[in-house]
C-alpha positions as CSV (number, residue, x, y, z in Angstrom):
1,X,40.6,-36.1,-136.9
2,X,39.7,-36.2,-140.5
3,X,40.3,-33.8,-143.3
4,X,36.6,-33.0,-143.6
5,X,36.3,-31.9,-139.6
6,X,39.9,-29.5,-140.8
7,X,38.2,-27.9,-143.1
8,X,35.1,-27.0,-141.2
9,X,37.8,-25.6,-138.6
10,X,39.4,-23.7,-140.8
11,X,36.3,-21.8,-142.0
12,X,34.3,-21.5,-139.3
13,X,37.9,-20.0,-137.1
14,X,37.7,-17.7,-140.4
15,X,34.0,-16.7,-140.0
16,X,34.5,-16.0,-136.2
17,X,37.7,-13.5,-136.7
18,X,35.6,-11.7,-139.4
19,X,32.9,-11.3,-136.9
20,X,35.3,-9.8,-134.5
21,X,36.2,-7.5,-137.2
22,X,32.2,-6.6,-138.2
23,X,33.6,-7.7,-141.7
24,X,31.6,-9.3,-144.0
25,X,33.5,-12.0,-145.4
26,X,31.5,-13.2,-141.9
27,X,28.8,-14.3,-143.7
28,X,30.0,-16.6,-146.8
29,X,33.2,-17.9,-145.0
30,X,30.5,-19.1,-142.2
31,X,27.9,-20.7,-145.5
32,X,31.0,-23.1,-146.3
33,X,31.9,-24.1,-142.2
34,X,27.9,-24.9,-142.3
35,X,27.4,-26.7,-145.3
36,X,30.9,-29.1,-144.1
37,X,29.6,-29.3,-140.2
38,X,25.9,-30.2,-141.6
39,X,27.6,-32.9,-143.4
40,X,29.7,-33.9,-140.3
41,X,27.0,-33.7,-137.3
42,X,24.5,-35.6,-139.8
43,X,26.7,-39.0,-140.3
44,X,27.3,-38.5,-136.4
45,X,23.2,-38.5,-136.0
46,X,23.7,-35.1,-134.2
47,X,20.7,-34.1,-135.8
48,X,19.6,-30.6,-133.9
49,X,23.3,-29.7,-135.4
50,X,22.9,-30.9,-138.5
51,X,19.9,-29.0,-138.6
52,X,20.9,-25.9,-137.2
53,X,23.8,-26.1,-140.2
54,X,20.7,-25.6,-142.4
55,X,19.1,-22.4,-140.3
56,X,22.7,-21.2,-140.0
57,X,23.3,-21.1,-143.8
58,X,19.9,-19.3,-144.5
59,X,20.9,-16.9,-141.8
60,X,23.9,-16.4,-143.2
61,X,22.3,-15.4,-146.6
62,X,19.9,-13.2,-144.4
63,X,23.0,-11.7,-142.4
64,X,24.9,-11.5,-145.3
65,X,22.4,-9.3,-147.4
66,X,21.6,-7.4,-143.8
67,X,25.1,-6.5,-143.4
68,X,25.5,-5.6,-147.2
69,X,22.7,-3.6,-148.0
70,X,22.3,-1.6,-144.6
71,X,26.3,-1.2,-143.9
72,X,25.6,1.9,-142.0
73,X,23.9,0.4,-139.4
74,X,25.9,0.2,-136.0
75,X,26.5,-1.7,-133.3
76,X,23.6,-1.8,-130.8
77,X,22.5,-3.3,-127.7
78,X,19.2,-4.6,-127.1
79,X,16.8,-2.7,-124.3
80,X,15.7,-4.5,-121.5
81,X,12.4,-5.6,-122.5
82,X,14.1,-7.1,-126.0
83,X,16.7,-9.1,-124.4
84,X,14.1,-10.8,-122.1
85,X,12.4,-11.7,-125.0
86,X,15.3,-13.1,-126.5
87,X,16.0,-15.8,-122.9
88,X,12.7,-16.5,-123.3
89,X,12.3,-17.4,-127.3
90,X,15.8,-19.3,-126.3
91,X,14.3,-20.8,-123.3
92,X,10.8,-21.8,-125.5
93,X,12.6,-23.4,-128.5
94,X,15.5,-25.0,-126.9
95,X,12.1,-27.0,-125.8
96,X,10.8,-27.2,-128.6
97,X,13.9,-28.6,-130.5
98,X,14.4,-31.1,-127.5
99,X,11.3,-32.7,-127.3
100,X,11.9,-32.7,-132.0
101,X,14.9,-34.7,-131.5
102,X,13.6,-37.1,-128.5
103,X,11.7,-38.5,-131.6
104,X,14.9,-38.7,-133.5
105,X,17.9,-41.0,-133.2
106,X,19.6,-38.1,-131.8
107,X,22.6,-39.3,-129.2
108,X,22.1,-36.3,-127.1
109,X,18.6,-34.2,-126.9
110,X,19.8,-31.8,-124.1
111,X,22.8,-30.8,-125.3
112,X,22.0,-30.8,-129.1
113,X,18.9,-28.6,-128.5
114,X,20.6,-26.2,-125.8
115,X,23.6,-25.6,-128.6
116,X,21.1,-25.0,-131.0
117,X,18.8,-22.8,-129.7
118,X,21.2,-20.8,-128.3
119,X,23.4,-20.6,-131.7
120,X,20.0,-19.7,-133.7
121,X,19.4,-16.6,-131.1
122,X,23.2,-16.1,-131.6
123,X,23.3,-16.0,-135.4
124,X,20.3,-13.6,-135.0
125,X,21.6,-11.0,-132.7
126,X,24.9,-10.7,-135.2
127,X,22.9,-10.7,-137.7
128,X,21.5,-7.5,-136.5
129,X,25.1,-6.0,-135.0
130,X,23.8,-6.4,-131.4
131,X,26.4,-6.7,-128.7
132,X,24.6,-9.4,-126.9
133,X,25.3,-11.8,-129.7
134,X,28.2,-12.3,-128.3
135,X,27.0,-13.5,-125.2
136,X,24.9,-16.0,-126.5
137,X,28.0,-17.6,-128.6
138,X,29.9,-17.5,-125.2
139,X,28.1,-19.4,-123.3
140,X,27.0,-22.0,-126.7
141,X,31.1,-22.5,-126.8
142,X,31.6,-23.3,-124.1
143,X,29.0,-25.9,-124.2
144,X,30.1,-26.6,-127.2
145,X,33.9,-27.5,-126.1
146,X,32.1,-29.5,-123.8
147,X,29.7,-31.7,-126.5
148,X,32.6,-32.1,-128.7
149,X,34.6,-33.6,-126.4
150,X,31.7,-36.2,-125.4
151,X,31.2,-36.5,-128.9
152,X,35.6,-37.2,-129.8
153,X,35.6,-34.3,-132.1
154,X,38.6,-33.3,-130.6
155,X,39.8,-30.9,-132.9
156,X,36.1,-29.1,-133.2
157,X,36.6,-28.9,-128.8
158,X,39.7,-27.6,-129.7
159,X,38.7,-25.1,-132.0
160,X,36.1,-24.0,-130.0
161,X,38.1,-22.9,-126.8
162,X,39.9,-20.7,-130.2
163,X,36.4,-19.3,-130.7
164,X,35.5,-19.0,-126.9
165,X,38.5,-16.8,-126.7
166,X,37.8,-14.8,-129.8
167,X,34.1,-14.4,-128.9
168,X,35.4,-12.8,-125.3
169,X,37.5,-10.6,-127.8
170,X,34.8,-10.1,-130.2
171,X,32.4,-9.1,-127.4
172,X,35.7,-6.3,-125.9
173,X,35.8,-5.1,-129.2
174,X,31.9,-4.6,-130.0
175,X,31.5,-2.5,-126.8
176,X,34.5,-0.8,-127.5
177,X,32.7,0.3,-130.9
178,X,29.4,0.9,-129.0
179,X,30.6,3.1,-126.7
180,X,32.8,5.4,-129.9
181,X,29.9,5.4,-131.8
């Protein structure tokens, strides 16, 4: 554990608690986790993770101004034909970004491209305050707890079983909203 890998903790715990709240502060708490994992995963040669840092952060901006500029809009939940969509776009790019890093250095392809397509359709889906977002960063922690251990970020595993349990929370919370709206 180093001081660097504590700080991208700290934040990106921060970013996940104000999701669960549907607070803002989301958004830029998340930039600074990003720009500290990008730097973390890229000396690691977890390159689809370093990368995804990158899309993360210009979600972020994207989710950020979303968020700020149309504050009224509500919680949602994606129809039928929408969330298919969404498994397949996950299912096409996680493909895409696999056989991208099979040309890289990257350690490991399948899991590196898995957590980042997933996370990409994740970061989306909040991004628009829909409820399935939160299915998507389920099941990416708990790959992700999974990776990091593989990888000795022990702290980031440990972090993540944190942010597995406040997604499960997040996601209670969310449906509560959707269903008092």
């Amino acid at each position: 554990m180093n001081i660097t890998e504590v700080f991208a903790v700290l934040f990106l715990l921060l970013s996940v608690g104000f999701a669960v709240k549907n607070n803002i502060l989301t958004w830029p708490t998340g930039i600074i986790s990003n720009v500290i994992y990008m730097y973390i995963f890229y000396n690691l040669n977890i390159f689809g993770n370093t990368f995804i840092q990158a899309v993360f952060i210009l979600q972020s901006i994207d989710g950020w101004y979303k968020w700020k500029h149309n504050n009224t809009r509500k919680i949602s939940e994606l129809d039928t034909m929408d969330l298919t969509k969404t498994i397949i776009a996950t299912v096409v790019l996680s493909f895409l970004v696999y056989f991208f890093l099979v040309l890289t250095d990257s350690k490991s392809p399948i899991l590196d491209s898995s957590t980042t397509a997933i996370s990409i359709m994740g970061v989306i889906l909040l991004s628009l305050k829909k409820v399935e977002s939160w299915y998507f960063w389920i099941l990416t922690d708990i790959i992700y707890i999974w990776f990091f251990i593989k990888e000795g970020l022990y702290l980031s595993s440990l972090t993540y079983i944190i942010i597995l349990i406040l997604a499960i929370i997040g996601l209670i919370q969310w449906e509560k909203d959707l269903k008092m709206a």
